[in-house]
PyMOL Python script that loads the backbone (N, CA, C, O; Angstrom):
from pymol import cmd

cmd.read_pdbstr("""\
ATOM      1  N   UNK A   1      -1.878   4.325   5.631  1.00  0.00           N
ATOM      2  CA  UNK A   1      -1.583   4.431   4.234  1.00  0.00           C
ATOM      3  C   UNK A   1      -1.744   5.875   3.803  1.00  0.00           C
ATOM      4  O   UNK A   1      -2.377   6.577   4.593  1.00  0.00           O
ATOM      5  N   UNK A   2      -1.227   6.532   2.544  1.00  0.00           N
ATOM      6  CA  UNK A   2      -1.073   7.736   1.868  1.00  0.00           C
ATOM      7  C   UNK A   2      -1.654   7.290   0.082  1.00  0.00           C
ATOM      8  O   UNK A   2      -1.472   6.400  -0.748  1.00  0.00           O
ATOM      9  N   UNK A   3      -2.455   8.614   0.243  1.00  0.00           N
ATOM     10  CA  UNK A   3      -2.456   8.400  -1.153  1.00  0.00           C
ATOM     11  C   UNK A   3      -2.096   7.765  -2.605  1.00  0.00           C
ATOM     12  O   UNK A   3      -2.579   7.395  -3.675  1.00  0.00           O
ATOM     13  N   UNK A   4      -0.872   7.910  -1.848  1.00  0.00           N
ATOM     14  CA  UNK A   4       0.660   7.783  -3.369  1.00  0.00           C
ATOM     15  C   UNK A   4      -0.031   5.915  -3.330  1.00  0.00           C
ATOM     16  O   UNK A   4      -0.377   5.264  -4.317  1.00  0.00           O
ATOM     17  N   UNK A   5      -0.045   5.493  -1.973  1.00  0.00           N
ATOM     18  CA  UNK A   5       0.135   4.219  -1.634  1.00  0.00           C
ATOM     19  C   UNK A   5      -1.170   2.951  -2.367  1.00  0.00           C
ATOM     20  O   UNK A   5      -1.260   1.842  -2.894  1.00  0.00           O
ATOM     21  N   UNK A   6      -1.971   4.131  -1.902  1.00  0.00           N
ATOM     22  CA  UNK A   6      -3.625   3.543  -2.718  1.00  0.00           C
ATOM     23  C   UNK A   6      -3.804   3.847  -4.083  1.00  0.00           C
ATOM     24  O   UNK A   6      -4.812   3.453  -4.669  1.00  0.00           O
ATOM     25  N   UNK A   7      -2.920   4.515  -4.656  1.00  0.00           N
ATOM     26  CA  UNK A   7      -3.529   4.814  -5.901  1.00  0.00           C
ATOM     27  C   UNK A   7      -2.247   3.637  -6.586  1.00  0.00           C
ATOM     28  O   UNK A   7      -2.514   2.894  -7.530  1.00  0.00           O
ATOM     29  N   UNK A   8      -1.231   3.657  -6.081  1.00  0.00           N
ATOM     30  CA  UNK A   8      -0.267   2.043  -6.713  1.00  0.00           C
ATOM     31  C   UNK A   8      -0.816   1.064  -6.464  1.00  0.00           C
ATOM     32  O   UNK A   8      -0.462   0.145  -7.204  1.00  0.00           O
ATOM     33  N   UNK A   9      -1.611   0.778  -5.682  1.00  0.00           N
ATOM     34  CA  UNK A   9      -2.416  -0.330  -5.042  1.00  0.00           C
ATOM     35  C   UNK A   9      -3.529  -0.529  -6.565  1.00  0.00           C
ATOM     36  O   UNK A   9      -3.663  -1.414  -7.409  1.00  0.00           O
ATOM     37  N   UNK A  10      -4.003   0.470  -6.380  1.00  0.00           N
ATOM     38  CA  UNK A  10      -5.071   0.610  -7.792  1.00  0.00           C
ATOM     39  C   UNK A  10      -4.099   0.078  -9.200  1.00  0.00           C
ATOM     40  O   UNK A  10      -4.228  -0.994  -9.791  1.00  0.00           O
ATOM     41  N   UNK A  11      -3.338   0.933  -9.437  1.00  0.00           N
ATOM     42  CA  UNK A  11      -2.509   0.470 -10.523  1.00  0.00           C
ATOM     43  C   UNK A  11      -2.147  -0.494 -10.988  1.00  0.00           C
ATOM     44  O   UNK A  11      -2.322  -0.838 -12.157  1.00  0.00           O
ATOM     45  N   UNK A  12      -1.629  -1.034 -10.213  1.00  0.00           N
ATOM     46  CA  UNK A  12      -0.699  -2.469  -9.703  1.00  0.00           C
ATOM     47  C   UNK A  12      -1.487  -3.574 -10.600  1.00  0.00           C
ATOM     48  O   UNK A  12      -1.269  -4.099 -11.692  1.00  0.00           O
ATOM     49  N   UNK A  13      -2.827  -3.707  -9.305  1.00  0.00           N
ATOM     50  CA  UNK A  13      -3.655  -4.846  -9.782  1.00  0.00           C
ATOM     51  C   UNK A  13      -3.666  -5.983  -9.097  1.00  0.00           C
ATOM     52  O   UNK A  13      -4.619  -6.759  -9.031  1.00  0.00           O
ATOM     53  N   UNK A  14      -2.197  -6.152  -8.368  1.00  0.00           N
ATOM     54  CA  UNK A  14      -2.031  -7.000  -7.618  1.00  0.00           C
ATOM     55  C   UNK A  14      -2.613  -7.301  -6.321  1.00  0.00           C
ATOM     56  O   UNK A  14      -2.732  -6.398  -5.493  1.00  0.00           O
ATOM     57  N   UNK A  15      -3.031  -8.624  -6.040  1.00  0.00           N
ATOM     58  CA  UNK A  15      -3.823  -8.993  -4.655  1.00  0.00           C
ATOM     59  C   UNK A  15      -2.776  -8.155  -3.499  1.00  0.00           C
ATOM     60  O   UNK A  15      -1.549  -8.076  -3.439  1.00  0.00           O
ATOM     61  N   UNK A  16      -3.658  -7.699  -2.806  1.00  0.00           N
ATOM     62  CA  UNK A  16      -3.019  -6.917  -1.453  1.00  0.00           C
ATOM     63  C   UNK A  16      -4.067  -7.243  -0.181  1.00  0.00           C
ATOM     64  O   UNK A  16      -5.290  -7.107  -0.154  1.00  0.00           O
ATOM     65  N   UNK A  17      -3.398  -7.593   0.582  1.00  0.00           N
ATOM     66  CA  UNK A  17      -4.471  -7.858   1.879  1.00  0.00           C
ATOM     67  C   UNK A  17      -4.671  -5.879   2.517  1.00  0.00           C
ATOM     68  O   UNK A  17      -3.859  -5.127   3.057  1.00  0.00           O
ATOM     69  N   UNK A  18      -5.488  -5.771   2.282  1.00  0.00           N
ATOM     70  CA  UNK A  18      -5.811  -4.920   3.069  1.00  0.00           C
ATOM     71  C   UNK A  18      -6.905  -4.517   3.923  1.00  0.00           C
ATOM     72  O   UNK A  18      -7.985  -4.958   3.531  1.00  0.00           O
ATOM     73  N   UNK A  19      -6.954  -3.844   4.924  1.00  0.00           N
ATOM     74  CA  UNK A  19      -7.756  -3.718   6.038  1.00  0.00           C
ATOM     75  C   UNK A  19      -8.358  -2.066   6.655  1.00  0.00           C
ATOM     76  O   UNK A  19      -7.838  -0.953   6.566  1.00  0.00           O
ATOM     77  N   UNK A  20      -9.444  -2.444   7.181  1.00  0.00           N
ATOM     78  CA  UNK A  20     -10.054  -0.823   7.459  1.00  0.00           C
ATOM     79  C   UNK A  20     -10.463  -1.591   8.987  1.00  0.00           C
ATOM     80  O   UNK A  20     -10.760  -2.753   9.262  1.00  0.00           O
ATOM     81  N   UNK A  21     -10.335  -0.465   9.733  1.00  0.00           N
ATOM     82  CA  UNK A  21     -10.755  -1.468  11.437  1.00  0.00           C
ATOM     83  C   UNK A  21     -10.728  -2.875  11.859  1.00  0.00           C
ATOM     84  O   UNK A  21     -11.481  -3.295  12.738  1.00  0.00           O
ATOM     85  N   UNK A  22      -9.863  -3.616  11.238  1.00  0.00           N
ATOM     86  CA  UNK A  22      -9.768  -4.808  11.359  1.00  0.00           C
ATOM     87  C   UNK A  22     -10.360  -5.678  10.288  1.00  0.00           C
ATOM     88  O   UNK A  22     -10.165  -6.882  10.118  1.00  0.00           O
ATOM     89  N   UNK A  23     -10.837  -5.162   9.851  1.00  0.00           N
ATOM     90  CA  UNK A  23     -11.451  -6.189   8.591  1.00  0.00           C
ATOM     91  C   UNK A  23     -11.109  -5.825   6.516  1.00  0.00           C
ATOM     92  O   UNK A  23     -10.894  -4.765   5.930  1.00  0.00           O
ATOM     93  N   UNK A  24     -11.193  -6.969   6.106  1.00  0.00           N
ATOM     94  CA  UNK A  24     -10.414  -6.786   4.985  1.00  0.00           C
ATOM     95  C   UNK A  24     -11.593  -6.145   4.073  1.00  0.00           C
ATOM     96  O   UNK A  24     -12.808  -6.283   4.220  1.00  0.00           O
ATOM     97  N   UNK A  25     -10.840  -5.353   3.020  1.00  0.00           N
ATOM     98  CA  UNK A  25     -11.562  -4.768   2.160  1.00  0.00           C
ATOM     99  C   UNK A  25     -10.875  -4.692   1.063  1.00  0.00           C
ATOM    100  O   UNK A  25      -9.683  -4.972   0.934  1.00  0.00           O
ATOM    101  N   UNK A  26     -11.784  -4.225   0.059  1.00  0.00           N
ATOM    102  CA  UNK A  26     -10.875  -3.969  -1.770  1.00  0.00           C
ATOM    103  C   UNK A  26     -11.069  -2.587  -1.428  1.00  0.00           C
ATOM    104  O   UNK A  26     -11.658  -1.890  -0.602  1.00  0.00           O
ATOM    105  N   UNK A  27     -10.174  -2.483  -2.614  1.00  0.00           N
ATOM    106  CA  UNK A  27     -10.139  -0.719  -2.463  1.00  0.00           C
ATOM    107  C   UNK A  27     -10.781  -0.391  -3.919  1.00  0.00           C
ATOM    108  O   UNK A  27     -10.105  -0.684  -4.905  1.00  0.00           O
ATOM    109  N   UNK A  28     -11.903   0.132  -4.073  1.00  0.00           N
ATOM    110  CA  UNK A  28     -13.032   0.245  -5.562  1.00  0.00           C
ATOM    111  C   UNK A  28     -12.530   2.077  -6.155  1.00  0.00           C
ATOM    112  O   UNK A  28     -12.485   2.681  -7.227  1.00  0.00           O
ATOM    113  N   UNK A  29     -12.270   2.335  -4.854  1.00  0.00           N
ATOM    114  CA  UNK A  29     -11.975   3.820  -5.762  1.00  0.00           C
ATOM    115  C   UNK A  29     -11.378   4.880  -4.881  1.00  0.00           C
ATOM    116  O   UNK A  29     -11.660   4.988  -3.687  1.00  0.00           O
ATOM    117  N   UNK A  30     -10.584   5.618  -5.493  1.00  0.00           N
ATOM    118  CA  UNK A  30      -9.890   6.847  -4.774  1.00  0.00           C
ATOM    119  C   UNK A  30     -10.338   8.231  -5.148  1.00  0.00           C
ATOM    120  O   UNK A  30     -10.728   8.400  -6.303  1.00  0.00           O
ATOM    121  N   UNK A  31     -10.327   9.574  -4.032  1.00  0.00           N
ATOM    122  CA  UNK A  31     -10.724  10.522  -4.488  1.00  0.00           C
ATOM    123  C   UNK A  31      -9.813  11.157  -3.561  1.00  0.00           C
ATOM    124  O   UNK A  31      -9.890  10.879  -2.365  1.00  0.00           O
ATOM    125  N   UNK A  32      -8.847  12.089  -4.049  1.00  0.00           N
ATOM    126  CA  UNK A  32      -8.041  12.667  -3.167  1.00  0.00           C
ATOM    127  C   UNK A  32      -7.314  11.665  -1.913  1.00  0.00           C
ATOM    128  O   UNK A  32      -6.433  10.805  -1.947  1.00  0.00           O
ATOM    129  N   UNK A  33      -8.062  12.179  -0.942  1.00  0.00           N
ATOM    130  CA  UNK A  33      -7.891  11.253   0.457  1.00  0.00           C
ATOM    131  C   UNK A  33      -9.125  10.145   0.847  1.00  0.00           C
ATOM    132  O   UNK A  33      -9.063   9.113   1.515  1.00  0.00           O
ATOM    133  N   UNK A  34      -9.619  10.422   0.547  1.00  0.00           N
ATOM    134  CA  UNK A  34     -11.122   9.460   0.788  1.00  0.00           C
ATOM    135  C   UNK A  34     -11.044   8.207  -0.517  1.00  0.00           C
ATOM    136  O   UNK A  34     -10.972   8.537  -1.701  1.00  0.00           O
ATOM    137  N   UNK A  35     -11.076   6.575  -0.006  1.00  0.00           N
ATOM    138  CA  UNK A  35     -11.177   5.697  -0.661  1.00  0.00           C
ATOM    139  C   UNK A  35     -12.142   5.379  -0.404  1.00  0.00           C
ATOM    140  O   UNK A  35     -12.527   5.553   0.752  1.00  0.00           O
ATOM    141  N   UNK A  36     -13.122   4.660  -1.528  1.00  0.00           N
ATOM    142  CA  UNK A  36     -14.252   3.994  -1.175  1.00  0.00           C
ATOM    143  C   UNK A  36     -13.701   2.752  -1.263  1.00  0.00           C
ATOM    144  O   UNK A  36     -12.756   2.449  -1.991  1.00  0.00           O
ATOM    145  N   UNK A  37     -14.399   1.902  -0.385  1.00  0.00           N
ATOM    146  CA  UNK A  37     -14.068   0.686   0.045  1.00  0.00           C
ATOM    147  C   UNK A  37     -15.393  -0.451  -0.085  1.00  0.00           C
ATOM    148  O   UNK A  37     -16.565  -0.237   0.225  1.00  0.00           O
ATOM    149  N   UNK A  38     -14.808  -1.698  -0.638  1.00  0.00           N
ATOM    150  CA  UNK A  38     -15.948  -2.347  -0.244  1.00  0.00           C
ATOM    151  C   UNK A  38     -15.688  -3.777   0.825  1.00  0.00           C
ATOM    152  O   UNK A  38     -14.792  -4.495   0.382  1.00  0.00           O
ATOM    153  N   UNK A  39     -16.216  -4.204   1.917  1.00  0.00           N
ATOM    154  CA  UNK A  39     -15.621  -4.941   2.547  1.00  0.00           C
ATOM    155  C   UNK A  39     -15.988  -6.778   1.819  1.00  0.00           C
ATOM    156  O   UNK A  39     -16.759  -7.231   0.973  1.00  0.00           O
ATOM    157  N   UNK A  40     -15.067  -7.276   2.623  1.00  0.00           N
ATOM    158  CA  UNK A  40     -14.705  -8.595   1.639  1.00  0.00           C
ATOM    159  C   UNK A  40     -15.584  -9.600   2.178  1.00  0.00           C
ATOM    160  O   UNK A  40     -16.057 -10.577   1.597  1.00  0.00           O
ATOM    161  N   UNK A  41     -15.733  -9.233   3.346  1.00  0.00           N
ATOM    162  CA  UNK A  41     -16.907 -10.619   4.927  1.00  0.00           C
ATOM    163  C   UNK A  41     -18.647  -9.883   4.330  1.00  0.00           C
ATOM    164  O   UNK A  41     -19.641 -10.595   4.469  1.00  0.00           O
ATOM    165  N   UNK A  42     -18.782  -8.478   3.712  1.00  0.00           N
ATOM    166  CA  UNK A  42     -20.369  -8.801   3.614  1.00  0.00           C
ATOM    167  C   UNK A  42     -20.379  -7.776   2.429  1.00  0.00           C
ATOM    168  O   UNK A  42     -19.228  -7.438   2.151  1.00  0.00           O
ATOM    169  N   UNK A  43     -21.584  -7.024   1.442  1.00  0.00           N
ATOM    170  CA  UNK A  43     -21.717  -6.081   0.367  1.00  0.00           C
ATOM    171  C   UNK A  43     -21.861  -4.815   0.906  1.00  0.00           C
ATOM    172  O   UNK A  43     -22.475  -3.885   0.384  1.00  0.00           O
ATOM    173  N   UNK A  44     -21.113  -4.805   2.266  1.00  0.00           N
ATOM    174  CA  UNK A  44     -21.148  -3.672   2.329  1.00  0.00           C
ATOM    175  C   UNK A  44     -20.174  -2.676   1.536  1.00  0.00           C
ATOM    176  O   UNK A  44     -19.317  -3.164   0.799  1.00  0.00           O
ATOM    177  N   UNK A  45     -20.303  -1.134   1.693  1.00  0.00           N
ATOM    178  CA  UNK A  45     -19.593  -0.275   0.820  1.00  0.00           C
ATOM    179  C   UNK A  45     -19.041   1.119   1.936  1.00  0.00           C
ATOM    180  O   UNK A  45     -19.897   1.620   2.665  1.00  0.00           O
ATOM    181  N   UNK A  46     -18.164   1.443   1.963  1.00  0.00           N
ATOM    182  CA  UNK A  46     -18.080   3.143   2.995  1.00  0.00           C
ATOM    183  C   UNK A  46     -16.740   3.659   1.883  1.00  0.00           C
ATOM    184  O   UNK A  46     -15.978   3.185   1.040  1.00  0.00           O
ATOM    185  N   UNK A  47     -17.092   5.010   2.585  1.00  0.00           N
ATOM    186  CA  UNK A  47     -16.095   6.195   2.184  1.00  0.00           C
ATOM    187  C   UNK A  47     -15.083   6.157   3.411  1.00  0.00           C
ATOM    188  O   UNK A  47     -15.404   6.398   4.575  1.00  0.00           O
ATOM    189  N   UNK A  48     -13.900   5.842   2.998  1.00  0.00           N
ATOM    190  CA  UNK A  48     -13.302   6.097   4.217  1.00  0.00           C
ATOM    191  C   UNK A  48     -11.626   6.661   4.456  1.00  0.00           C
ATOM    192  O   UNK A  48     -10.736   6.105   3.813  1.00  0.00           O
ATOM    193  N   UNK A  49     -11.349   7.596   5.251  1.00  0.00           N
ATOM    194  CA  UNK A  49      -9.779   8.237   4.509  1.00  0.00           C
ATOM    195  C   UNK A  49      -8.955   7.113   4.252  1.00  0.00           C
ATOM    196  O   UNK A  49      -9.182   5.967   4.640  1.00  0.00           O
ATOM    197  N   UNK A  50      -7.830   7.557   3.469  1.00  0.00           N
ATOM    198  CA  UNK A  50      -6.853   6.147   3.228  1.00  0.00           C
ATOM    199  C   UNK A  50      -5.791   6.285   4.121  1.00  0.00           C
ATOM    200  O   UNK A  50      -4.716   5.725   3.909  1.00  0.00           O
ATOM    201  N   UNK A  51      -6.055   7.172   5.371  1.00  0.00           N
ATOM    202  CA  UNK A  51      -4.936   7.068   6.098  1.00  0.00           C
ATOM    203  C   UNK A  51      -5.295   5.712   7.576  1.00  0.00           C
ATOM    204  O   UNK A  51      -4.531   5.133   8.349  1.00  0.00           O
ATOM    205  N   UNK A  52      -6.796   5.669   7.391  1.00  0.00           N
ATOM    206  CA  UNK A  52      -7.533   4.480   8.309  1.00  0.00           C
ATOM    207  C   UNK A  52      -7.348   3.029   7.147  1.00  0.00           C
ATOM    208  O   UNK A  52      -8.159   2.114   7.007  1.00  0.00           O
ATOM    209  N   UNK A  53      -6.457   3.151   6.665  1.00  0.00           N
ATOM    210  CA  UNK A  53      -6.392   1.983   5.735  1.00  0.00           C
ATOM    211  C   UNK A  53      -5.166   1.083   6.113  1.00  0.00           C
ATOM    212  O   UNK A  53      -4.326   1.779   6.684  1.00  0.00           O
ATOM    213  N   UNK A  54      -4.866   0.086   6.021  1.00  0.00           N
ATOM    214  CA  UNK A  54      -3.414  -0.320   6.347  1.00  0.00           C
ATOM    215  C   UNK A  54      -3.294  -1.672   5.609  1.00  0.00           C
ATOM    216  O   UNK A  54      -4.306  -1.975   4.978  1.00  0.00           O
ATOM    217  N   UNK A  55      -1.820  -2.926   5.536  1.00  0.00           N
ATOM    218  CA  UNK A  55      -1.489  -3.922   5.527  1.00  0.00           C
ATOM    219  C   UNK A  55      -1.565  -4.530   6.366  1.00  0.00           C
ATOM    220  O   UNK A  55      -1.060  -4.128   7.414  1.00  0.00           O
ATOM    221  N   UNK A  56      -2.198  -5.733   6.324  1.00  0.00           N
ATOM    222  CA  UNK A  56      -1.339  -6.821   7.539  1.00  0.00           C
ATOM    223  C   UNK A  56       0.091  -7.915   6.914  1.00  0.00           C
ATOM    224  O   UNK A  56      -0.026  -8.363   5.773  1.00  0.00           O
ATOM    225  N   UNK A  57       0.880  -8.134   7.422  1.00  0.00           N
ATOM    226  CA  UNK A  57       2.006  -8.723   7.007  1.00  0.00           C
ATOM    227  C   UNK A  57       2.009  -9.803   7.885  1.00  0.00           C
ATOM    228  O   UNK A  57       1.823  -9.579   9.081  1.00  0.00           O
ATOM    229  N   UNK A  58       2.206 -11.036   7.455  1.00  0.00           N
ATOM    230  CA  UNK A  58       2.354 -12.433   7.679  1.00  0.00           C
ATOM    231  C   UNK A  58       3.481 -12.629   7.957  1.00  0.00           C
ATOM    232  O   UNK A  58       3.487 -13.202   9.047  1.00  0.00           O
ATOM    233  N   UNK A  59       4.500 -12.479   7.585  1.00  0.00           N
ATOM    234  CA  UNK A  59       5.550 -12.717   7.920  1.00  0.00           C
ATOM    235  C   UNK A  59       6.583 -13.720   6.769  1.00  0.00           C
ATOM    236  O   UNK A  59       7.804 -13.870   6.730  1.00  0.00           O
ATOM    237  N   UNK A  60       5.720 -14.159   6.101  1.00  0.00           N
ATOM    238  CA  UNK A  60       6.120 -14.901   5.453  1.00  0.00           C
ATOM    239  C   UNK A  60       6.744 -14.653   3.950  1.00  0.00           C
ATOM    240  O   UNK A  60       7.502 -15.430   3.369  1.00  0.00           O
ATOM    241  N   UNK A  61       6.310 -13.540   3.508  1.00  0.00           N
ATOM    242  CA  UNK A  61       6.930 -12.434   2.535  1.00  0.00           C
ATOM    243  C   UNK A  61       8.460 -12.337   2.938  1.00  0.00           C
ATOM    244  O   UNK A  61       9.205 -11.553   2.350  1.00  0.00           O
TER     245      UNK A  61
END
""", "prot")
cmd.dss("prot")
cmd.show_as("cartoon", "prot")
cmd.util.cbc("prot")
cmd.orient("prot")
């Protein structure tokens, strides 16, 4: 993912599956390139670039 991509993501509002190393996360905030993230399986929280960020697609879209 790119910037442009996370910060429409923010905008939007809309549910988005998204993922950092395999596991899903919200996206809580953007700073330049670095999103903070919080993951969705425990309270955890990291800083992490938004280019380690991605979609998974189902197919069914």
């Amino acid at each position: 993912m790119n910037s442009k991509q996370v910060y429409q993501i923010l905008k939007n509002k809309e549910k988005r599956d998204i993922y950092y190393d395999d596991r899903p996360v919200w996206i809580q905030e953007l700073n330049d390139n670095i999103a903070t993230v919080g993951f969705v399986d425990n309270n955890e929280e990291r800083e992490v670039d938004v280019e380690d960020l991605y979609e998974k697609w189902d197919g069914a879209n």
